[in-house]
Structures are given as structure tokens and as C-alpha cells.
N, C-alpha and C positions, 0 to 999 in steps of 0.2 A: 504494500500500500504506500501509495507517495503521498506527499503533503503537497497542499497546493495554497497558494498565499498567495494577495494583491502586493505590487512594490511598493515600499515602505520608505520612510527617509530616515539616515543613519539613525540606530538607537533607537528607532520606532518598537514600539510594545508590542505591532500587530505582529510582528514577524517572527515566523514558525519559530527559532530558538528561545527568545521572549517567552514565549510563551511554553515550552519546552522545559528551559531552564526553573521558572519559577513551579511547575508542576511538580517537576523532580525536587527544589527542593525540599517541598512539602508533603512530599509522598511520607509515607510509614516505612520506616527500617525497615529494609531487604525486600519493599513491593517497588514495582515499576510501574509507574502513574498510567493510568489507562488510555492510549491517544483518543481524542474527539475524533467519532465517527461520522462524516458528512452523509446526508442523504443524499442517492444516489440521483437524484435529478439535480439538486445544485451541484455536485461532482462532474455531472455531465456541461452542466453552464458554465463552469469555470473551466472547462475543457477548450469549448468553443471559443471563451475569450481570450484564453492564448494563442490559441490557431489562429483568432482574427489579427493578434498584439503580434504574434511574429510576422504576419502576412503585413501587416503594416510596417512595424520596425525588422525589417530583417540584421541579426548581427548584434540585437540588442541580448542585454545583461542576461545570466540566467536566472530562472525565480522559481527552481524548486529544491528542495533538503531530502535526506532522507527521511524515513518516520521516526516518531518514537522509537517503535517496536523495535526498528532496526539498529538505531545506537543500544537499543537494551541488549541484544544480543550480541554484539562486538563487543559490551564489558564484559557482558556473563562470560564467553571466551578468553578475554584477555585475561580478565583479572577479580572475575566471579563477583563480579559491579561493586567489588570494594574500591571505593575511595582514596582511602588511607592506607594501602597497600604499599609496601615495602618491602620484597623478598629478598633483600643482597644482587639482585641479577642487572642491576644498574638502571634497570624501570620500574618506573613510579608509579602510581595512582589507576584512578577507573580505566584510563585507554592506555595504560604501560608505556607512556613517554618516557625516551632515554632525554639526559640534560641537554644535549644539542638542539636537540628538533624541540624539547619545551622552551628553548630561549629562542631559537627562530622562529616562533610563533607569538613573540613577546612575552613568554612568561619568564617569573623571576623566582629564586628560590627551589626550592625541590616541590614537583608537581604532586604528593601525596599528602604536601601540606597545604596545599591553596581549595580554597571552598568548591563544594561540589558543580556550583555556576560557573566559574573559572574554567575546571576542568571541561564542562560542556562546549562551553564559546570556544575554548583554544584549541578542541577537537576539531573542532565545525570549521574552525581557521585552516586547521591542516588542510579537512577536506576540502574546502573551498582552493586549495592552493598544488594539491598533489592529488585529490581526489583518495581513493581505497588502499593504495600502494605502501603508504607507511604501517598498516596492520596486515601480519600476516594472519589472522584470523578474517579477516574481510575475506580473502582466498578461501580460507577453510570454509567460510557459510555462504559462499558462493553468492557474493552483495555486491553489486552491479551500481553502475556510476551513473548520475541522473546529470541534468544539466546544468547544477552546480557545480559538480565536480570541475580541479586545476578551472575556475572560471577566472579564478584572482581577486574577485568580489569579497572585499571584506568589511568595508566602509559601513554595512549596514547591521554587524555584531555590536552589542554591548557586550565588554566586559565586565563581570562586577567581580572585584578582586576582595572583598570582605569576607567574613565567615571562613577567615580561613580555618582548621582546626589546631584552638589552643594556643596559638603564637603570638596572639593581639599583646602580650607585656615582655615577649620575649627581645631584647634586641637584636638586629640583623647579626650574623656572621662577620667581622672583621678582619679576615685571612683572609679573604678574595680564594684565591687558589693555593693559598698558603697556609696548610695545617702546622700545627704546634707541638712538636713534641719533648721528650724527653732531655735536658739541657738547654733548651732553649728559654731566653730571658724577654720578657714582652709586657710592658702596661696591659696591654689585651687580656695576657695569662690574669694578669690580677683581677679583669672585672670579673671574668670566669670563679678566680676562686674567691675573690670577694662575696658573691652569688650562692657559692655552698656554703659562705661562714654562714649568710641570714637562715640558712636551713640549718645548722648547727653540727655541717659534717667538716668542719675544714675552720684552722684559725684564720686570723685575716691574714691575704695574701699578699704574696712580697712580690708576685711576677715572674720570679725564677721558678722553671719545672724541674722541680727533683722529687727525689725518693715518695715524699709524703702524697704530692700531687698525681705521680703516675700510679699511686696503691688507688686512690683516690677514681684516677679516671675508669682505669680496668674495674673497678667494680662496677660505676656507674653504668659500665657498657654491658658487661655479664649480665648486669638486673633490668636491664630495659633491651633485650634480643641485637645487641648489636656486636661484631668481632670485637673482642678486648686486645686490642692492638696497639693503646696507648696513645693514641694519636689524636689531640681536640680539634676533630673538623666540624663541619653546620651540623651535624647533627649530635654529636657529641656537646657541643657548645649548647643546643636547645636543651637536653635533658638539665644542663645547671637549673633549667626554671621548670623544667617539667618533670626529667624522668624521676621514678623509683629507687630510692636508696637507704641502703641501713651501714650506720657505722661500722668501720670495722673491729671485728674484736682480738687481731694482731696487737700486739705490742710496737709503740713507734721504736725502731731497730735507734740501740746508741750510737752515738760521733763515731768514728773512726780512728782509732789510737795511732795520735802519727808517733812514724819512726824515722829515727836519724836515717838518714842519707849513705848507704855505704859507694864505696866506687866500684866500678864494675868489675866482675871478676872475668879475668880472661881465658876463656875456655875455647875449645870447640863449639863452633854452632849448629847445630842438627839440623840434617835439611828440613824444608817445612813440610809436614806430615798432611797435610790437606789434599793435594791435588790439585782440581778445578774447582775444588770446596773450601771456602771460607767462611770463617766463624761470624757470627753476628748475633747480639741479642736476643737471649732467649734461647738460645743452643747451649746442647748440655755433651760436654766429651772429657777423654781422659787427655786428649790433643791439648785444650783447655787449659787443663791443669799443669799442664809440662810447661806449658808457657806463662801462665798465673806465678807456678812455684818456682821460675827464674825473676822474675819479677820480686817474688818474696827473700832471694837470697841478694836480690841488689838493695833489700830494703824499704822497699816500696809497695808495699801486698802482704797479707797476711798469707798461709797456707791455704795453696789452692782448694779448691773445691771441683775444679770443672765443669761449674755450672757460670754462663757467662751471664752478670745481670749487672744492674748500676753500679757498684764498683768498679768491674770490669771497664763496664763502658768508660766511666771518668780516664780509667789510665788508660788506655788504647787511644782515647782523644788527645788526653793531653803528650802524648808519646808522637803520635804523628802531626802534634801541630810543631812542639818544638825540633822534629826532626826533619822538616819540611815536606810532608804530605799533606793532601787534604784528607783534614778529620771526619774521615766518613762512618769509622766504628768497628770496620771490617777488621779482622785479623787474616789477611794475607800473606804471601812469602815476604813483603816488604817489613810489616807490621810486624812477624814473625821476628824477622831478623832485629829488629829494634829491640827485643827484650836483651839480645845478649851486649850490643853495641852502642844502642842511642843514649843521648843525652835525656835525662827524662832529673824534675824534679817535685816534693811532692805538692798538692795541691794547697 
């Protein structure tokens, strides 16, 4: 069934999404609003006066959408008309927009956060602009392109970007494309943990990410379904104001008992036992610890463990900044080499 509408001027109410959008947002939890069914004799009039409108304007705009019905079944496929849908697969919301195509359609933000109107309009946008072809579910239910479809006609969508869900007191993202993690020092970091002091998980913050902050985030992330990877990107940053969390009942780990300085001892160096495998954060080897416990005899480490976590990282940083590499964290054969050779002092 197609929808048939008189042409409207932009942001006019008459036009089939208008009308569309505000059904759905009213509809009842998990029902799909029932499209108006026309009787079949004005169905047939408004037939005739398109035939007469193109026999006059030939070349003119298109003026029809699909139905209801039929955007109901392109979510129920994509994304079983959840909204607020976020699997990990890098698409969003009721029509599984990846971030590319939701920001060439002008939307902003991640699309399983913007209200269920939003999502409507900036479907309708695509369609209007590529037609069926960014869903491959459109293929699957065999949904066929009217003469909206790629018209380019967009002039006459309103957007309503309100209702988004839950984010009206949250502030924007401030990384742009720049997540926050571990070592890293930032005014930003502070509004973030400023944020968990007023919830009472976290003292007030100083901006530097260390130890306290990344126990801090990975739980955050564990208790609201997201990878505990440590890293405060937009959605990590939203849960400060929204998600889920219960303090921890670890103990905050004590200082770190510095030790003098010895000089290095001159040995043989073992070749680096990796391969094409490099250690990194969160790996756990006896490789590890051969290189921890040289570190420990230069005075610098306590006895290894082989488990590489924030200590680790500190002296691997600071080892390859004063030895001129960039501090990326790795323990490679360079890195490697530095436990028996580099100049390293302690933090």
C-alpha cells in the first residue's frame, strides 16, 4: 500500500512523515500505529490527480513515501523496531545506521540516542537521497522504490531532534574523535570524574587518568553492557550521568615504594622472546616477567609478576620516552632491549 499526499511546503504537518512520525511517537510500547486506511474511491481520485499533475508538470518533484506498514517492517528486520538499540556491530538504532551515513544525513551524536522522530525523518532523508540500497533488509523483504526514492527532495522533512532518550542534562562529548585513556592528563578527564564525585563513587578529580580512574571506568563499563576496555569515549562519558554503578569493594592499592637507583648491570641481552608478538596491556606471560625482573635488578620494579598492568605501563613509557621512542606501551624487541641498556629513571 502506498501513501498518497497533496504537496506541502517545507515542515508542513500535512505530509505523510508529519504525520507518520507523530503516530509512532504515540503509539504503545512494541505496537506499530495502524496506517489510515483511505477509501477506495478517494484513493482512486487522488490517483487521477496525479496523472492529470504529471501530464501537466512533466519532471516535477516526487510526492509519494512509503507506508507505514512498510518502515515497520524494515525495523522489525533490522533491528526488531528497537530504538535504542546498540549491539557492538557499529549500528545504531531502529534502521541500524552506521556513524557515516547518520552524519550524512545531518544527524549528530550516536543515532540510538536521538528520539524516535529523528530516527524516522533521517531514514526518510536517506530514502529520499539513495532510495532502498543502504538497508540490506529492504532486499530481504523485497521493498521496491516509489517515486520518492534518490529524488533528493528533502526540503519538505521536519526534523525534531528533542526526546532524545535521557541525555537532555548530559553534556556533549568533548574528544571529538579523541578518547581518553589510561595516562592521559585532561580538564575534560576532571568534568568526567568530577561527575562520579556528585554520585559518591570517585573523590574530586584532579584530571590525571591513573590507577583509581581506570578501576573506576572498567566497572562502569562491565555494569552498563559495554567492553571494559578503559577507554572514556561518548558513550562511556554518558554513563558519568546515567549508567549503573556500585563502588568498589577492592582496596585502593598503596604508593609504590620507590627505590634507589642502581646502575645497570652488564650482562648479556636475551634475544626478545616475542616474535611478531608484542606485549601490551593486559597480557599476562612469563616473557613478562623476564623483563619486569631485569627491571627489578636495575632497581626500578618490584619482582615481577608477568602480569603487564599500570605499573608496567608507567615504566615501559617512561623507558621509551627517555630512550627516544615513541611511548606507545608496547614491549617490543626495541623496548625489550631497553630493560638491559636504557637510561630509565624513577618516576
Amino acid at each position: 500500500m502506498r501513501w498518497s499526499r497533496s504537496r506541502s511546503a517545507p515542515g508542513s504537518a500535512s505530509s505523510f512523515f508529519d504525520e507518520w512520525t507523530l503516530r509512532n511517537a504515540t503509539a504503545a510500547p512494541g505496537q506499530d500505529p495502524r496506517p489510515h486506511r483511505r477509501p477506495a474511491v478517494a484513493g482512486a481520485i487522488l490517483l487521477v490527480a496525479a496523472a492529470v499533475t504529471s501530464a501537466v508538470l512533466p519532471g516535477s518533484l516526487a510526492s509519494a513515501d512509503p507506508s507505514a506498514s512498510t518502515w515497520y517492517r524494515l525495523r522489525m528486520c533490522e533491528s526488531s523496531n528497537d530504538y535504542s538499540t546498540n549491539t557492538g556491530n557499529e549500528h545504531f538504532g531502529a534502521y541500524q545506521f552506521d556513524l557515516s551515513t547518520w552524519r550524512s544525513v545531518g544527524g549528530s551524536g550516536y543515532p540510538n540516542l536521538a528520539s524516535k522522530a529523528e530516527q524516522d525523518a533521517r531514514a526518510l532523508i536517506l530514502y529520499r537521497e539513495r532510495g532502498w540500497q543502504p538497508w540490506q533488509c529492504a532486499g530481504i523483504l523485497g521493498l521496491r522504490e516509489d517515486a520518492d526514492a534518490r529524488s533528493g527532495r528533502i526540503s519538505d522533512i521536519k526534523v525534531d531532534r528533542g526526546g532524545s532518550t535521557g541525555t537532555s542534562a548530559v553534556p556533549g562529548f568533548p574528544g571529538g574523535s579523541r578518547w581518553y585513556r589510561y595516562g592521559d592528563v585532561s580538564s575534560r578527564i576532571k568534568v568526567w570524574q568530577d561527575q562520579m564525585h556528585t554520585r559518591g563513587y570517585f573523590p574530586v578529580g584532579t584530571g590525571q587518568y591513573g590507577p583509581h580512574t581506570l578501576e573506576v571506568v572498567q566497572q562502569l563499563q562491565r555494569l552498563n553492557g559495554l567492553v571494559p576496555n578503559g577507554y572514556i569515549g561518548p558513550n562511556t562519558w554518558r554513563l558519568a550521568w546515567t549508567g549503573r554503578y556500585s563502588t568498589p569493594t577492592t582496596p585502593t592499592p598503596a604508593p609504590p615504594v620507590k627505590v634507589t637507583p642502581k646502575p645497570p648491570v652488564r650482562t648479556t641481552i636475551p634475544a626478545f622472546p616475542g616474535g611478531s608478538r608484542w606485549y601490551r596491556y593486559g597480557d599476562v606471560s612469563n616473557r613478562i616477567k623476564v623483563w619486569q625482573d631485569q627491571m627489578h635488578k636495575r632497581g626500578y620494579f618490584p619482582v615481577g609478576t608477568g602480569q603487564y598492568g599500570p605499573h608496567t605501563l608507567q615504566v615501559v613509557e617512561q623507558l621509551q620516552r627517555l630512550n627516544g621512542l615513541v611511548p606507545n606501551g608496547y614491549i617490543g624487541p626495541n623496548t625489550w632491549r631497553l630493560a638491559w641498556t636504557g637510561k630509565y629513571r624513577n618516576p
